[in-house]
C-alpha positions, 0 to 999 in steps of 0.5 A: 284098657284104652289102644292106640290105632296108628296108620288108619286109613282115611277110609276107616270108619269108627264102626269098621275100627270098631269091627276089626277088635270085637272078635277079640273082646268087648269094644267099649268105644272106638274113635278116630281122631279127625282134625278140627278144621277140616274134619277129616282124619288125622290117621289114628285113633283109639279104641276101648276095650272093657277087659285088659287080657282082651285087649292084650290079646288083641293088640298082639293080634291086630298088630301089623294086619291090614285094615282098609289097605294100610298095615295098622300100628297097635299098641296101648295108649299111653296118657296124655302128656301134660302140656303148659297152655299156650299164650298167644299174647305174650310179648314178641310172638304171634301175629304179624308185627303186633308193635312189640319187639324188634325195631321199629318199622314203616313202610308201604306207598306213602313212605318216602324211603329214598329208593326212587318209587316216588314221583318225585325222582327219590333218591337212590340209583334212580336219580335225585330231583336236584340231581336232575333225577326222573321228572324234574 
């Protein structure tokens, strides 16, 4: 039977997670789940327990105990929800401004938008070049 390990401690070890259920039963496998990218853990994991009575029992008996400092939070995984894959290149999402969707825009140093950060004067509060604007 497969048991969910919340609320673990970045301390916690897959071996002392594993400790804490063998004198309950035998421990099959004991993972904590860590994140890709930074490798460290994301507080939960699971622990495998070859006979499901043992790991009943263990449950009710680790349930709300200390391990390394935090309370844990012990109950039976529950499968794994089916979730549709992501698409990342679907139209008009992800990304900065891949072209798609929305109106069209332009921008930065080079676009003479009328808003007076030219060296021309521009246009807007600032002034007109043939208003007699900022450098005319």
């Amino acid at each position: 039977m497969d048991i969910y390990v919340g609320n673990i401690s970045y301390d916690t070890t897959e071996a002392s997670l594993s400790k804490a259920f063998e004198p309950h039963g035998t421990v099959v496998t004991a993972r904590i789940v860590t994140d890709k990218l930074s490798g460290r853990s994301r507080g939960f994991g699971f622990v495998k327990m070859a006979d499901a009575q043992e790991a009943a029992q263990a449950i009710e008996a680790i349930n709300g105990s200390e391990l390394d400092g935090m309370v844990l939070t012990v109950n039976e995984a529950r499968p794994r929800e089916e979730r549709p894959a992501r698409d990342f290149h679907r139209e008009g999402r992800g990304g900065f401004d891949r072209g798609r969707g929305g109106p069209q825009r332009s921008g930065g140093f080079g676009n003479n938008r009328g808003h007076g950060h030219n060296r021309n004067g521009g246009g807007g509060s600032f002034g007109h070049r043939s208003r007699g604007g900022f450098g005319s």
